[in-house]
N, C-alpha and C positions, 0 to 999 in steps of 0.2 A: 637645110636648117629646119629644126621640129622649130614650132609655132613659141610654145614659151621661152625657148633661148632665146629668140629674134626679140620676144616682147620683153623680155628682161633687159636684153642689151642695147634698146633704144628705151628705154624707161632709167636705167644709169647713165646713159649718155646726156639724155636732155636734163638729167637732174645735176651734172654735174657744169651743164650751161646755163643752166638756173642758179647759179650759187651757191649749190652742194659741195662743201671744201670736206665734213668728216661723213662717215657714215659707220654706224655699231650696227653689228650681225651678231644675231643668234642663230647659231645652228639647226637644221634642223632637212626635211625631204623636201616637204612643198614648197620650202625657199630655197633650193638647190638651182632653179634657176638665177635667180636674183643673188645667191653666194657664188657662182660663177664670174656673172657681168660685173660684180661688184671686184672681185679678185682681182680679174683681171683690168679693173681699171684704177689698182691700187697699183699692181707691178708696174702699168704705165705713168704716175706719177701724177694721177686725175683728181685721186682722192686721198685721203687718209681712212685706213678701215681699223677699225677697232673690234675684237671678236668676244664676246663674252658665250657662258654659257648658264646664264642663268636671268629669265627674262629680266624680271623686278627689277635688279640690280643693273641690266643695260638699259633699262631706260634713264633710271636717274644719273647715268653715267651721260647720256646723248643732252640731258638737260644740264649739267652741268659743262660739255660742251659748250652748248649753246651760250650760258650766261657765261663762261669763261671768253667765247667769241664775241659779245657786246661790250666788255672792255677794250679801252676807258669808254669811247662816248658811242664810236660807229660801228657800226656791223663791220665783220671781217667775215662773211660766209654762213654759212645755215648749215644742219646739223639734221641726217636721214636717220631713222630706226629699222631695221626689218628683221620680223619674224618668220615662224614658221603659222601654220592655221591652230585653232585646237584651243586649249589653257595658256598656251604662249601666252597671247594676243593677250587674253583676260590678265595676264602677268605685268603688263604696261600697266594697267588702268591706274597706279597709284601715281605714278611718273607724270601720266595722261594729266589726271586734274591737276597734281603741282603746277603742270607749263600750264595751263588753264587757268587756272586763276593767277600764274606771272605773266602769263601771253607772253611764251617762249615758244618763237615759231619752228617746233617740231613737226618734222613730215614722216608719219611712222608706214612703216609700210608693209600689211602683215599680206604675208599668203595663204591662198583659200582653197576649200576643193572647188569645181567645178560645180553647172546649176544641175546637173544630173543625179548627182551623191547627195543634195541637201535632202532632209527628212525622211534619208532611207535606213540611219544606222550606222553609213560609213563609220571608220573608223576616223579619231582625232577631229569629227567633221560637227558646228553647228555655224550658228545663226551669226554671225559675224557685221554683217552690217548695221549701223547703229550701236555697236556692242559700247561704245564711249558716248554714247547718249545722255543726256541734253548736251554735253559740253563741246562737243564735237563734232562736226560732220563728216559725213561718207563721202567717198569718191568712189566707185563701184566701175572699174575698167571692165572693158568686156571679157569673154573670154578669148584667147588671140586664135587665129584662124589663117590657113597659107592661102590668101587673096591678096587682090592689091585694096590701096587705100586706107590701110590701116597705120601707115605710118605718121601720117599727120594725126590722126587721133588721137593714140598713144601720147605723140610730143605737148600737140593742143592739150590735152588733162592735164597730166606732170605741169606745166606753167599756171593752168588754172589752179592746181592742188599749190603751187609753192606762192601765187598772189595773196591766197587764203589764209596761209600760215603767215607771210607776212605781216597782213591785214588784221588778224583774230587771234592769232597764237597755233595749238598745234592743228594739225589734221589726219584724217584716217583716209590714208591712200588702200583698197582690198581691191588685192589682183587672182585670181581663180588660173591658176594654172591647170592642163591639158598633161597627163603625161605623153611623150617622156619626157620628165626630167630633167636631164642631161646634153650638155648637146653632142651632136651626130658629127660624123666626118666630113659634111656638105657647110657651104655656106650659102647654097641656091636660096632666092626666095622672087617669088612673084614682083617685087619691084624693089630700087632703093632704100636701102632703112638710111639713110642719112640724114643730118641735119643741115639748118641754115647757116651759110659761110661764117667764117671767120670766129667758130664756137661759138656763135650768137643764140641766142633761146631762139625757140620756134615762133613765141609772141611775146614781143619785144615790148612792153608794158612804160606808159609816159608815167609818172609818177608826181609832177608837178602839183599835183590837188586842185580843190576845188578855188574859184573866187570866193570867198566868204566876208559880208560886211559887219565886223564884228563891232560890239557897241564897249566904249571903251569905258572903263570900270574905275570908279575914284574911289582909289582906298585910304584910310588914313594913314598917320604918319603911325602910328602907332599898332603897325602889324607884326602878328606873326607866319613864318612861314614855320609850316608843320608837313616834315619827309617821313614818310611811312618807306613800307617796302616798294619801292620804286624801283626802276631800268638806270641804269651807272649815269645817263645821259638828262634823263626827266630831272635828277636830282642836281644832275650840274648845272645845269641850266638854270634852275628855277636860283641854284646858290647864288648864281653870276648877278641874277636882277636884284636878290635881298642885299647884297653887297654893294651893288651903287645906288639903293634908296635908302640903308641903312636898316634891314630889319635882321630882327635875330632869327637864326636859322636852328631849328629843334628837330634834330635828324636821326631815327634810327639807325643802327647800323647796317652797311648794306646799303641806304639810302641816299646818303649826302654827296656822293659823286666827287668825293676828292676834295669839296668846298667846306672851308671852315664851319663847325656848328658849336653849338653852346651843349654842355653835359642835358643829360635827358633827367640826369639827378635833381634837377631844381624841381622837376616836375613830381618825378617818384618819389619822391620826399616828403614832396606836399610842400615847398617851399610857397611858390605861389601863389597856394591855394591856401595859403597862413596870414593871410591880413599883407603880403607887399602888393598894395595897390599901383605901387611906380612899375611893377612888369605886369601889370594885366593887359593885356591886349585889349584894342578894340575894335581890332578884325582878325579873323587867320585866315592863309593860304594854304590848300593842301593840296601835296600830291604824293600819289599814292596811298597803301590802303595801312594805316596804324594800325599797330597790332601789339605792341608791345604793354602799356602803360595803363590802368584804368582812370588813373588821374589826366592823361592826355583827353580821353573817353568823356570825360568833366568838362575838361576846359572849352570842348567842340560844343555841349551842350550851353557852356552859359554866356560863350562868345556872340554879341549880337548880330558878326556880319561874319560870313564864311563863304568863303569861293573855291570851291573845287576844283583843280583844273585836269579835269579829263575830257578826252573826245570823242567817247563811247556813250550810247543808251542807258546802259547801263552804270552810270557813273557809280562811284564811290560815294558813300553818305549814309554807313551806319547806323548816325544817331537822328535821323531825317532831318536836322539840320542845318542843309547848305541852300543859304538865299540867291546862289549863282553860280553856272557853271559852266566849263569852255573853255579855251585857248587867255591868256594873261592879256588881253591888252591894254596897257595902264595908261590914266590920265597922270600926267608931271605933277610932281610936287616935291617939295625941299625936305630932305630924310631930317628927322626930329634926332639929333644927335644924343642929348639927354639921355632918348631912351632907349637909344642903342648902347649907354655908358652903363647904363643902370642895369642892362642884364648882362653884359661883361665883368660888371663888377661880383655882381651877385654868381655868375659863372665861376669866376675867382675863388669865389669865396667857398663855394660848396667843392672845388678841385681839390683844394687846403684841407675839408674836414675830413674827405674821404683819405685822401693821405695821411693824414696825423692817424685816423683811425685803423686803417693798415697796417702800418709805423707801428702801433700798440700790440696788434693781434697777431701770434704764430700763426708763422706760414707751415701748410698751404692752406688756404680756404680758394675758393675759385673767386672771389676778388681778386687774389695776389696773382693766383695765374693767368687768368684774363689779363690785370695790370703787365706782368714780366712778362709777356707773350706778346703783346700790341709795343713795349718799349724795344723788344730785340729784334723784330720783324724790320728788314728793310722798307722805302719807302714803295719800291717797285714790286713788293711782292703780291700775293695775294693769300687773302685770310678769306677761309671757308668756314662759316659757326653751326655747330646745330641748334637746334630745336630746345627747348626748356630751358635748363638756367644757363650755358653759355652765350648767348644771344644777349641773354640778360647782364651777365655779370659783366660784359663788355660795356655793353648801355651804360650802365654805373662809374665804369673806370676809362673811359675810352679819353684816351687826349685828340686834342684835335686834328695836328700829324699822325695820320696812322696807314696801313696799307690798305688799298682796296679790298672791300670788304664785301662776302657775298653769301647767300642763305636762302635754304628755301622757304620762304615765309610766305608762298600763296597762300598755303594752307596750313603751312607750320607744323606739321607733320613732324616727327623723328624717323621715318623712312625711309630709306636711301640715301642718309647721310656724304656713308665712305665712298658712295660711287659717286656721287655730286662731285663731289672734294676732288679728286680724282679726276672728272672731265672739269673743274673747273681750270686747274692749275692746266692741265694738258693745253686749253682750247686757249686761256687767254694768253701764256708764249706764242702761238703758231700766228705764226707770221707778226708780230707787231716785238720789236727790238724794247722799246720803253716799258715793258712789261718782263722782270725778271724770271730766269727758268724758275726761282724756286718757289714755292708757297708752305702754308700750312694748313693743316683745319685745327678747331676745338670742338670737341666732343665729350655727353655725358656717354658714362659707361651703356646705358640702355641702349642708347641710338648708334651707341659703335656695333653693343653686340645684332640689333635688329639687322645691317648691313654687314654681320662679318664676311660675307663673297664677295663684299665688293672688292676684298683683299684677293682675290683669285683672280689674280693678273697671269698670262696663258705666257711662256718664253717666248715668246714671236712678237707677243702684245707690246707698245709703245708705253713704258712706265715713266709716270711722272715724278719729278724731288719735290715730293711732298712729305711732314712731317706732318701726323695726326697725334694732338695731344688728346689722352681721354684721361679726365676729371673722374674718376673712380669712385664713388661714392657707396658704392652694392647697391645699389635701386635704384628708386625715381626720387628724387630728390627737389626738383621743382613742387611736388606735392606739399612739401611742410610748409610752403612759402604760403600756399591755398588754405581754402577755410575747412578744409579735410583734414589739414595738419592742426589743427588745434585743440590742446587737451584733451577735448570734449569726447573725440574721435577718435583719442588714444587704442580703443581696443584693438577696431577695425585696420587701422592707419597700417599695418605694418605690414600684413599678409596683401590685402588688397590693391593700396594706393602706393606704397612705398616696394615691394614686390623685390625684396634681396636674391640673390641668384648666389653670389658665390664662385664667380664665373674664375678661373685661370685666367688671367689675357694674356702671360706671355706662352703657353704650351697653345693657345690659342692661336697668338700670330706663328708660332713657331709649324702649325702644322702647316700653315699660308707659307711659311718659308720668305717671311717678313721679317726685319732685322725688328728686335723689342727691348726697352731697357726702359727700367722702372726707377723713379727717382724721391728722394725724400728730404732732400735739403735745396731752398733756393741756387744755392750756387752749384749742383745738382745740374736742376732744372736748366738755368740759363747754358750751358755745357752744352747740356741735351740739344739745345734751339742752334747751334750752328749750323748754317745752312751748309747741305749733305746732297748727295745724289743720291737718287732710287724713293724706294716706299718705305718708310719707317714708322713705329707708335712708340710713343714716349708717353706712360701711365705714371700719373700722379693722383695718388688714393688720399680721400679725404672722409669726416666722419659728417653724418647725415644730423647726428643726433641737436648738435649747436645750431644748427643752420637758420632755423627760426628765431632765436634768439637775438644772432650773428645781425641780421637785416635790421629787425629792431633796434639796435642797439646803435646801429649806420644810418638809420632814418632819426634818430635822436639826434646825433654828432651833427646831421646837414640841418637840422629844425637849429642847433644850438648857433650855430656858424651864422644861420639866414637872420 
């Protein structure tokens, strides 16, 4: 056996004793070993392999995995990437910082040339390690060699590289293969590649934690808890404790883990922030990182007590702040009921304006389909948002029953939307029954078109029933919401910020040989939403030119209601 097939296939073996349930392959020479060992330990029923051929788009596919595998609360498996050496690699990097800043524990695993080719010229060949720097670290395996004692080494790294990801989020596993290639008609090698009985990891990690003496925090009755982009888990959790002390829960989407919250519209609105003194807080909790609201952005600044609860160095704390931060552990006190009534009531009240206001306005604006989207979605399913104003216009209309809701909001990108969408619905069926086959996404037309391969599912590839609705608008449309969109900026706005395209999407999906159908009346739409097998987009085209006004006009209705 040549040296890199042995180290490829104890490098899949022990990652698949680590917890490796899927793994995405990009094609390519210098990962011809590791699409080998990989193959063949999908025919054996070790892994699930996913094949793309377009780097950008499998990585946001392997992170959508992954957040698809943390529903609802526990891990179900971890999620491998591997490339080929060259531009591949550098094709992760947008993927890379998403899981980075969600600490979705991705093990990417790109292959290298050898230390002889570096800085001669080779072909496809540079500097590869560090290449996801600051956000990530190297693992640098050696290069493999037909000796003995390399087999623990091998396995020993692979467990150190997947404690990492656990621990941090992703990591950069670079392995430098030897041609040849391929492997040989032999399976000789200087000693056993096998692992520790019974598919055990090679180092079998206690995971108990530290003793820590934490100093318990008296907070008052009068909290709020504030869920940013949070893990499906951080957000149930934290809902579980607001709900037997009685505080309101103000959760983005994506964040709230299942647990009842109160619309995010009291905020956006500026209800609040309008003279009702009976819902000011006078503490908040937060977890995870807010992203949505610049009025939330407000209330973190003039709240006088704020507890973070992260367990990282680097905590969360934007507006600098947070008087404490750490794990929850709370002194008793009796939940102040009043003023848990008082922002249900006020919750109420701003549900009603937004409805009466929809109620008034032809459909569609991405209000109404946000709303009809989150009402026809079962309870099991899963809703994947993009970036700009779908994420938003959910925020505004979200009832409190809704599906598991998921986005890439590390860094909120519009990047690899359709591949997320895609490993999310895939990852959160596989293996868990309470999680229905089918899901959906919502997408602006921009963020579809930025990911159109991610519609290039390969016939051998495992497709998901997933229905992706895109919000057609011809451009960026979250811009008129901004202070770009305003009058003033009329000249500029249209070419620059708003950036019309003009795009076909159904000769578009049609060349994906994706089923497309375009809709223009509510009762249309809901039609379209019956859950379906395979991959489909359902486009519903809206005008840009209202949209500004549209908000205005919704931020009246909830100030009039408050």
């Amino acid at each position: 056996m040549n040296p890199s097939t042995a180290q490829a296939r104890v490098v899949v073996d022990e990652l698949v004793r680590n917890g490796v349930r899927h793994v995405v392959l990009c094609p390519g020479s210098r990962n011809a070993p590791l699409s080998f060992a990989l193959h063949d330990a999908a025919k054996a029923g070790r892994l699930t392999l996913h094949v793309r051929i377009d780097e950008r788009s499998a990585g946001f596919l392997a992170l959508g995995l992954s957040k698809g595998l943390g529903l609802p609360a526990q891990r179900r498996g971890l999620v491998a990437l591997a490339c080929t050496s060259g531009t591949a690699v550098a094709n992760l990097h947008p993927a890379v910082l998403e899981a980075f800043h969600s600490a979705e524990p991705l093990i990417l695993l790109t292959a290298d040339r050898p230390p002889e080719l570096m800085g001669t010229g080779a072909n496809q060949t540079t500097w590869q390690h560090g290449v996801f720097a600051p956000h990530v670290s190297t693992v640098d395996f050696p290069v493999a060699e037909a000796r003995q004692g390399q087999n623990a080494v091998w396995r020993s790294m692979i467990c150190r590289a997947v404690a990492r990801a656990e621990s941090d989020g992703p990591v950069h596993v670079n392995i430098p293969f030897r041609e040849p290639l391929v492997p040989d008609s032999t399976d000789d090698w200087p000693e056993p590649l096998v692992g520790r009985e019974n598919d055990a990891p090679w180092t079998l990690r206690r995971t108990s934690g530290e003793i820590v003496a934490v100093e318990s925090i008296d907070l008052p009755a009068r909290t709020l808890v504030v869920v940013g982009a949070a893990k499906w888990g951080a957000g149930n959790e934290i809902g579980e404790i607001a709900a037997e002390r009685g505080w309101p829960v103000l959760a983005e989407p994506g964040g709230a883990g299942g647990v009842s919250s109160t619309k995010a519209t009291l905020l956006r609105h500026g209800t609040l922030l309008l003279g009702l003194e009976e819902l000011r807080p006078e503490a908040l909790v937060v977890v995870g990182r807010p992203t949505l609201t610049r009025a939330v952005q407000r209330l973190l600044r003039t709240t006088p007590l704020v507890h973070v609860v992260d367990h990282s160095a680097d905590w969360i704390d934007p507006q600098h702040q947070a008087t404490s931060v750490g794990p929850l552990a709370l002194v008793d006190r009796e939940a102040e009921l009043e003023w848990l009534n008082s922002w249900q009531n006020a919750d109420e009240a701003a549900a009603r304006a937004v409805e009466d206001f929809l109620a008034a306005e032809p459909w569609p604006t991405g209000l109404h389909v946000a709303r009809d989207l989150l009402a026809a979605m079962p309870r099991d399913a899963v809703l994947f948002l993009g970036s700009s104003n779908p994420v938003r216009d959910v925020d505004l209309v979200a009832a409190t029953a809704r599906p598991d809701v998921l986005a890439n909001r590390g860094l909120a990108g519009i990047d690899g939307s359709v591949s997320s969408a895609v490993g999310a619905v895939l990852g959160a069926h596989d293996g868990d029954e309470r999680i229905g086959p089918w899901g959906a996404a919502l997408l602006g037309d921009l963020t579809f078109l930025h990911d159109a391969n991610g519609l290039l599912i390969g016939p051998a590839e495992q497709r998901p029933d997933l229905t992706i609705v895109v919000l057609n608008d011809d451009g960026g449309g979250i811009f008129s919401l901004l202070e770009q969109g305003s009058a003033e900026h009329a000249d500029s706005f249209e070419r620059v910020f708003a950036t019309p395209h003009g795009a076909d999407l159904a000769s578009l999906c049609a060349a994906y040989r994706v089923p497309h159908v375009r809709v223009d009346t509510r009762e249309e739409f809901l039609h379209a939403l019956a859950p379906g097998s395979g991959l489909r987009v359902v486009e519903v085209r809206t005008e840009r030119s209202g949209l500004r006004d549209l908000h205005e006009r919704l931020r009246a209705a909830v100030r009039r209601k408050g």
